[in-house]
C-alpha positions as CSV (number, residue, x, y, z in Angstrom):
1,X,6.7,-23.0,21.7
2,X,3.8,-25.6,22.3
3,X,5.8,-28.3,22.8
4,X,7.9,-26.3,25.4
5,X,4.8,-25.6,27.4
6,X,3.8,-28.6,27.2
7,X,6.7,-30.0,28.8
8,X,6.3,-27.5,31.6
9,X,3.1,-28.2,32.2
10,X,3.1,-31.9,32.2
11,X,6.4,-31.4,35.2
12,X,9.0,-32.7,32.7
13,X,11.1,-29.4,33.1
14,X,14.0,-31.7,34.4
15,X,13.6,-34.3,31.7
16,X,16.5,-34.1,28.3
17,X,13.8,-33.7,25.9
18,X,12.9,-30.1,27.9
19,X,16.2,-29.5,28.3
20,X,17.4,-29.8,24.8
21,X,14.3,-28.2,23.1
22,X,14.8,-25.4,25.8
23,X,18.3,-24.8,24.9
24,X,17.0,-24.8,20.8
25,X,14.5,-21.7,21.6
26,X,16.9,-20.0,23.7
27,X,19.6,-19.7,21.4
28,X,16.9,-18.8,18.3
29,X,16.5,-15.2,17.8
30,X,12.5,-15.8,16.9
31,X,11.8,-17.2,20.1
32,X,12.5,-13.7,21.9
33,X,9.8,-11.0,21.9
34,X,10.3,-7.0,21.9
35,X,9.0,-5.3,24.9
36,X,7.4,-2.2,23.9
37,X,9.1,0.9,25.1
38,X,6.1,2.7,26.8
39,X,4.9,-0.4,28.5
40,X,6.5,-1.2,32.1
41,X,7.5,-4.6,33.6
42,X,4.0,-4.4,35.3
43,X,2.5,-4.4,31.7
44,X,3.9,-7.8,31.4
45,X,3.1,-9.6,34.4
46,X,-0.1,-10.8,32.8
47,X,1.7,-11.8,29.8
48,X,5.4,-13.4,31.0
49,X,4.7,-13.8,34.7
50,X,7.2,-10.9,35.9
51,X,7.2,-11.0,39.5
52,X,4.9,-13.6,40.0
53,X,6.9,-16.8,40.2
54,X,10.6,-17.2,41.7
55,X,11.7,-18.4,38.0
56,X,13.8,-16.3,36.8
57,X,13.0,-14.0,33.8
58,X,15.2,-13.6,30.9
59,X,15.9,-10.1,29.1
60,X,18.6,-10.1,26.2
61,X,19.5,-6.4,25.2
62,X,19.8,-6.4,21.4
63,X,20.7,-4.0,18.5
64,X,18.1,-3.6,15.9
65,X,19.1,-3.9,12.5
66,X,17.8,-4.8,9.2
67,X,20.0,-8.1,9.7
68,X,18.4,-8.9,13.1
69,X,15.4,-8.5,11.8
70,X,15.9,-11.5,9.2
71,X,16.1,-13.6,12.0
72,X,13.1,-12.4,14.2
73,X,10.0,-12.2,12.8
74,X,8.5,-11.1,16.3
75,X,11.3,-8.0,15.8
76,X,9.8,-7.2,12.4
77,X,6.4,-7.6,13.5
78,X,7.0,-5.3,16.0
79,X,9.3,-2.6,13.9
80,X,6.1,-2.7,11.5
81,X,3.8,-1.5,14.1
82,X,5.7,1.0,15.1
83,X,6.3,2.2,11.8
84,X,2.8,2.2,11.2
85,X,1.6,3.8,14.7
86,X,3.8,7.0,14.2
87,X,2.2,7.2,10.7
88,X,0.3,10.2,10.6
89,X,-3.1,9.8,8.2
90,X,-2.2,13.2,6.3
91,X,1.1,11.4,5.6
92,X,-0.4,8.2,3.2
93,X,0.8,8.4,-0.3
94,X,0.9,5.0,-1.8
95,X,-0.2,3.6,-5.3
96,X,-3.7,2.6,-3.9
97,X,-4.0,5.1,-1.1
98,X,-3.2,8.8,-0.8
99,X,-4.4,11.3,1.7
100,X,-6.6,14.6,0.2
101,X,-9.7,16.5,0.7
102,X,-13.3,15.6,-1.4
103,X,-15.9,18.5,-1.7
104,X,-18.9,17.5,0.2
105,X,-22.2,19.2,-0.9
106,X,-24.7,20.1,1.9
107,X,-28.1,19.4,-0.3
108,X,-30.1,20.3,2.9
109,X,-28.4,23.4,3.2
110,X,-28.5,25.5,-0.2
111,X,-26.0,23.3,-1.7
112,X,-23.2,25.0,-0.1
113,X,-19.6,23.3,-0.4
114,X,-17.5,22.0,2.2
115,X,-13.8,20.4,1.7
116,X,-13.5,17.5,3.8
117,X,-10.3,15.4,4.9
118,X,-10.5,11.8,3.1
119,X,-8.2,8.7,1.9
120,X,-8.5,8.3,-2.1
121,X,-8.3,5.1,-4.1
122,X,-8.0,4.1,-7.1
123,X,-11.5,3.8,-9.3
124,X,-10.9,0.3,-10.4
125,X,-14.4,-0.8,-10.9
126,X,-15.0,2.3,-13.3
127,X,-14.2,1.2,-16.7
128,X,-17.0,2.2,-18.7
129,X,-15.6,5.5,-19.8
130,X,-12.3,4.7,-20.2
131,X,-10.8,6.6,-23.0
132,X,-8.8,5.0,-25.8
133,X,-6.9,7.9,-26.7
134,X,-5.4,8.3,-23.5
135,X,-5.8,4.9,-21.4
136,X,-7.4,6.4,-18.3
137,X,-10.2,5.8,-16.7
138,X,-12.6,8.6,-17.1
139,X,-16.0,9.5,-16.6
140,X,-18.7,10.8,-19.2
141,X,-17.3,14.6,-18.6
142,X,-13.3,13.1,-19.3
143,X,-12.3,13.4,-16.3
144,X,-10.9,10.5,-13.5
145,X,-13.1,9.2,-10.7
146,X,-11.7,7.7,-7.1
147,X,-13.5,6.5,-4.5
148,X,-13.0,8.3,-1.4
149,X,-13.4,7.3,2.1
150,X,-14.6,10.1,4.5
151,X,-12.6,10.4,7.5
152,X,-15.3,12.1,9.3
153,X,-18.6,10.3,7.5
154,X,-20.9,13.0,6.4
155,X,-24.3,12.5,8.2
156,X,-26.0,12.4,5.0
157,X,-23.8,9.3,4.0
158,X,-24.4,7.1,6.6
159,X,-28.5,8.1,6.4
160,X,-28.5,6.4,2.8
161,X,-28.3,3.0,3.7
162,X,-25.1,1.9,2.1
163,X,-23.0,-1.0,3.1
164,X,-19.8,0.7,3.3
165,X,-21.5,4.6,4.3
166,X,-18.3,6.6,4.4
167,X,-17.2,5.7,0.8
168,X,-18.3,7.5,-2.5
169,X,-16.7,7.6,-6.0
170,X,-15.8,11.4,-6.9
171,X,-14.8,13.1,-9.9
172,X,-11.2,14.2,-10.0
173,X,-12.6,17.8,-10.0
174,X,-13.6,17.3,-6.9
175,X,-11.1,15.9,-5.3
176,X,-7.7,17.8,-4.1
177,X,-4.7,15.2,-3.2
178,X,-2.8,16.7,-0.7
179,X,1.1,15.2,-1.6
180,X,3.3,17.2,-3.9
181,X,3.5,14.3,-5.9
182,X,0.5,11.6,-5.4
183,X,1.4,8.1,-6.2
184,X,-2.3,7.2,-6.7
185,X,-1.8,9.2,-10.1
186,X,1.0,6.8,-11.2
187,X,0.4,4.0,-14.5
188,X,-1.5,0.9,-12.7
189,X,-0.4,-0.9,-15.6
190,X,2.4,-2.9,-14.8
191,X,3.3,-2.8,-18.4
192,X,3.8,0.9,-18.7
193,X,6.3,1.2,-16.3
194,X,8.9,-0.1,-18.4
195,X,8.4,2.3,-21.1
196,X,7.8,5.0,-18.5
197,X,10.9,4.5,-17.0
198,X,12.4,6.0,-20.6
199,X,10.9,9.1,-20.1
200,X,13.2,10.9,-18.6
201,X,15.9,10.1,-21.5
202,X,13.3,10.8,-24.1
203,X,12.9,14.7,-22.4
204,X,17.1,14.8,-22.4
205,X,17.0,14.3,-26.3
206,X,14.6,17.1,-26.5
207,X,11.0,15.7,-27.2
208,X,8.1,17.3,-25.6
209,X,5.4,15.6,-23.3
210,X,3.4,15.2,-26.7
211,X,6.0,13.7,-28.7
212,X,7.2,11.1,-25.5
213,X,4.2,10.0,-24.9
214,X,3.7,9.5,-29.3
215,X,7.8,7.2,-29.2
216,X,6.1,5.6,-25.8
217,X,3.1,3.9,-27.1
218,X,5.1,3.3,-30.9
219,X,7.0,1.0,-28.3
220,X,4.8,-0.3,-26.1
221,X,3.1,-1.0,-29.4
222,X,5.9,-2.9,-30.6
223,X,6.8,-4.9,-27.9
224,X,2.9,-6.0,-27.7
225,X,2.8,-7.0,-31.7
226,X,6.1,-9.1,-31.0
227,X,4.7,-11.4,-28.2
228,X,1.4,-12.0,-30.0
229,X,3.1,-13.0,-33.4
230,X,5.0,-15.5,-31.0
231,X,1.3,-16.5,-29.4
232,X,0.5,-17.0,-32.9
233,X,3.6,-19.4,-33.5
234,X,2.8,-21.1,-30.3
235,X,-0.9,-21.7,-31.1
236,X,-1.9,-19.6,-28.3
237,X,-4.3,-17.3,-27.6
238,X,-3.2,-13.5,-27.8
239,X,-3.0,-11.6,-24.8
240,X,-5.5,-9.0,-24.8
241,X,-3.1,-5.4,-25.5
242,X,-2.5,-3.2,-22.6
243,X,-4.3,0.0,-22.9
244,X,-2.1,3.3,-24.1
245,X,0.8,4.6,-22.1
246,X,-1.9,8.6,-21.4
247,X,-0.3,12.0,-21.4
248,X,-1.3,12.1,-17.7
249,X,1.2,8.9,-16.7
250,X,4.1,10.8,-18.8
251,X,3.7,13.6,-16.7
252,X,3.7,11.3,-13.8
253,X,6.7,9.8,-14.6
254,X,8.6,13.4,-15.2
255,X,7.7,14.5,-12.1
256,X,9.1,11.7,-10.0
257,X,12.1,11.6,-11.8
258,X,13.0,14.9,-11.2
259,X,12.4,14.9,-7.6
């Protein structure tokens, strides 16, 4: 800690307050850091003085578990970067972020097509042609748009002069998620997740996608009227409704649960 240092470097290393603060980090499991596996001790001289002093250096051989690291954050630090360093890019499936190829017209080159690696997020700022029927965002055509980030950046891109060059919104048609089963294409609502969570029962009873998605939104429906009658009661203002539980986020849901 700073105070420890402190101490050390004020020549107080003999005194009881260094003594018992020392003896405090010792025995706490935050205080120790991971040394990183394909680093040597030389790695570290710069860092913990290895070799350079006649203090001696102190290693504690630990197992790592989940319950370990609750008690060292420098652990799970650590554990996180690794996790995330043997992360391959094609591997990224998350509800914001999902690995995929966007077609990529060459306009200086008769318009011909090219499919290029990119990471694909969610369209959030595209809510003008949402559709009320189905609650998802579309564009004029009726189909979804997500801005993509270009791995490689197109040329082209970067020559246009925008802020952030390697990212473009793309319609869904163009636009080929690479997982078996994209989490980007999940509800964002946090609201239809409870209701979608039902659909699996719904399809054991026998309904069709059609007919699921029809009991979903009487529900959701329901739900929404009840809280703004008690608004009402309250002298609140009424929440604004959640937009409709979409044929797409039933099929979603299906999919998932039947992995």
């Amino acid at each position: 800690s700073v105070e420890l240092r402190d101490l050390q470097r004020a020549h107080r290393t003999h005194s009881t307050d260094y003594k018992d603060l020392y003896a405090v980090e010792y025995g706490d499991p935050s205080s120790w850091q991971p040394l990183d596996p394909c680093r040597t001790f030389g790695h570290y001289t710069a860092l913990y003085g290895f070799g350079k002093t006649q203090d001696m250096m102190s290693i504690r051989l630990v197992v790592g578990s989940e319950d370990y690291m609750a008690k060292n954050n420098r652990y799970r630090h650590f554990v996180a970067e690794q996790k995330l360093s043997r992360q391959r890019i094609e591997q990224v499936n998350t509800g914001s972020h999902c690995f995929g190829y966007a077609k990529y017209v060459h306009r200086g080159d008769g318009c011909s097509e090219e499919w290029r690696p990119v990471i694909a997020e969610r369209c959030l700022g595209d809510e003008v042609g949402r559709s009320k029927a189905t609650g998802v965002q579309q564009s004029s055509a009726g189909s979804q748009k997500f801005q993509v980030t270009y791995i490689h950046a197109p040329m082209g891109v970067r020559s246009a002069g925008l802020d952030d060059a390697s990212k473009v919104v793309v319609d869904e048609s163009s636009l080929l998620l690479a997982p078996l089963q994209p989490e980007i294409l999940a509800s964002a609502n946090l609201e239809h997740h409870e209701f979608l969570e039902q659909a699996r029962q719904l399809e054991e009873d026998g309904l069709d996608e059609a007919d699921i998605v029809r009991v979903l939104n009487e529900r959701l429906l329901a739900k929404t009227q009840r809280r703004r009658e008690a608004e009402a009661r309250e002298g609140r203002q009424p929440t604004r409704p959640p937009s409709p539980i979409s044929l797409r986020d039933v099929k979603h849901a299906l999919r998932s649960a039947h992995r």
